[in-house]
matplotlib code that plots the C-alpha trace (Angstrom):
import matplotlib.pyplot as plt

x = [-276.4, -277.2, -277.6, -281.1, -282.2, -283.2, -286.3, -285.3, -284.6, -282.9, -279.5, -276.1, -274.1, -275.7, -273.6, -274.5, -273.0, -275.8, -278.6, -280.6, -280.7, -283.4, -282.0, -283.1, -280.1, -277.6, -278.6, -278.2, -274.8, -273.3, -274.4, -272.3, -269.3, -269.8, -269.3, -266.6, -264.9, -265.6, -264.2, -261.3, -260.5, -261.5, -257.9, -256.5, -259.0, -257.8, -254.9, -255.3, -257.2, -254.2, -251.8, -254.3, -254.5, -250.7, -249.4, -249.6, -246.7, -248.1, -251.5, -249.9, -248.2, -251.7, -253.0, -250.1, -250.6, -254.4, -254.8, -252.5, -254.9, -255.1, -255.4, -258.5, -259.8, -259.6, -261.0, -264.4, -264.4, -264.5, -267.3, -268.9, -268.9, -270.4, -273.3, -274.3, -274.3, -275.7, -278.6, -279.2, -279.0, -281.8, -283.5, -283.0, -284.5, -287.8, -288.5, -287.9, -291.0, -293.0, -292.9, -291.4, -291.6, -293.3, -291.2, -292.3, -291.9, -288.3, -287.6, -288.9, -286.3, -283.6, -284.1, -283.9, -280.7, -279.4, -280.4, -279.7, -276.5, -275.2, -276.8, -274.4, -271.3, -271.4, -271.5, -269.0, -266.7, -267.6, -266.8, -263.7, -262.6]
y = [15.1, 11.5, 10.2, 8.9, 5.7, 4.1, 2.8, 0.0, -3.0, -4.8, -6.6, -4.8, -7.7, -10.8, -13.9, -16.2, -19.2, -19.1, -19.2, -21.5, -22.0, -24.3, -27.5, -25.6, -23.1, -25.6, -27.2, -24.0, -23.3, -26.5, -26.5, -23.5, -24.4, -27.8, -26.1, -23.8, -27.1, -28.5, -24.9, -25.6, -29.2, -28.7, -27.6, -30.6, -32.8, -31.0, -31.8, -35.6, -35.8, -34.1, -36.7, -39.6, -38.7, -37.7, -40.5, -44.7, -44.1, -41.1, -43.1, -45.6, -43.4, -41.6, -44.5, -45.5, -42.5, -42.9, -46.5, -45.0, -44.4, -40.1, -39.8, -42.8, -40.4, -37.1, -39.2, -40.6, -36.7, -35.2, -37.6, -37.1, -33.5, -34.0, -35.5, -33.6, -30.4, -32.2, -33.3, -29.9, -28.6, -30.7, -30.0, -25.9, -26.8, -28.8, -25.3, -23.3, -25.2, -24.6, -27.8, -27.7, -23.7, -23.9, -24.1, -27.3, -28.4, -27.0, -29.1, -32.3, -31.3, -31.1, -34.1, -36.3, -34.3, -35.1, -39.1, -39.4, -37.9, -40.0, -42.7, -41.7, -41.1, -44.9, -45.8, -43.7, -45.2, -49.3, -48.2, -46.6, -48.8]
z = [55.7, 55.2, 51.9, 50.7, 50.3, 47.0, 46.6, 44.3, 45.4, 42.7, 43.5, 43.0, 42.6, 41.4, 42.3, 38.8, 40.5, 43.0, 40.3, 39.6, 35.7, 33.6, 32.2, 28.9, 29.9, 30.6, 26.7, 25.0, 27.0, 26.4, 22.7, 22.0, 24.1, 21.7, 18.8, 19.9, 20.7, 16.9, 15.6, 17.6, 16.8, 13.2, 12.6, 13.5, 11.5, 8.6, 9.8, 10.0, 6.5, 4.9, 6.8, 5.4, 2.1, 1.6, 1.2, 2.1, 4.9, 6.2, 6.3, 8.0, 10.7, 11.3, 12.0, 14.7, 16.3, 16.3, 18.4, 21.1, 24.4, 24.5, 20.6, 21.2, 24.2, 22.1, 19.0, 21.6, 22.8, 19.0, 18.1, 21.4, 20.8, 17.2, 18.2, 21.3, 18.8, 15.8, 18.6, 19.5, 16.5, 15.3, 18.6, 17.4, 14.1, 15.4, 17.3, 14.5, 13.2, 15.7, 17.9, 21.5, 21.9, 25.8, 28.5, 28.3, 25.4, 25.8, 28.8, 27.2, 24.1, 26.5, 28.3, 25.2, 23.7, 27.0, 27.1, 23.1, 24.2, 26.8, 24.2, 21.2, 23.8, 25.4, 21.6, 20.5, 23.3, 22.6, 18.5, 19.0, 22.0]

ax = plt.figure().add_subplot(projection="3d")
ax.plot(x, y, z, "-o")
ax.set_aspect("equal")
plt.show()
């Protein structure tokens, strides 16, 4: 006997990297993985604070080890991260108000995180460079 065939026509296996997300999407995405990465890192800010305050030769080896390239790069990447999440954080908080809720609105949020972003990261680089 053959088996009968379904009437719904929904997808079995949806391939995400074939879809075709908002830029609103990519925001939200990034802005969690952003603050993953500041939960992360956090440890070794602590870290570097405790080094800085311990003592004036532990201050001064801190700040050795901070003017080398990579520690520069992770320092650019940590403030970097900062913003983009404080950015979209605020962005969060102007729709909790009631501004920006339309799809819309939404994209028009994202497009300036995303410009005030790249803004604050070419700052962040000529700072700490």
């Amino acid at each position: 006997m053959k088996p009968l065939a379904s009437a719904d026509k929904r997808p079995v296996n949806l391939d995400i990297g074939s879809m075709k997300l908002p830029i609103t999407a990519y925001v939200s995405i990034t802005h969690r993985l952003s603050g993953v990465f500041l939960f992360v890192i956090s440890g070794l800010l602590i870290w570097a604070l405790d080094m800085s305050l311990a003592s004036e030769q532990s201050f001064d080896d801190l700040a050795l080890t901070l003017s080398g390239p990579i520690a520069k790069t992770l320092l650019w990447a940590i403030a970097t991260g900062l913003s983009y999440h404080a950015l979209s954080g605020v962005k969060h908080i102007i729709m909790d108000f009631g501004y920006g809720e339309t799809m819309e609105g939404g994209v028009l949020g994202a497009r300036i995180v995303i410009a005030l972003a790249i803004t604050f990261a070419i700052v962040w680089g000529i700072v700490i460079w």
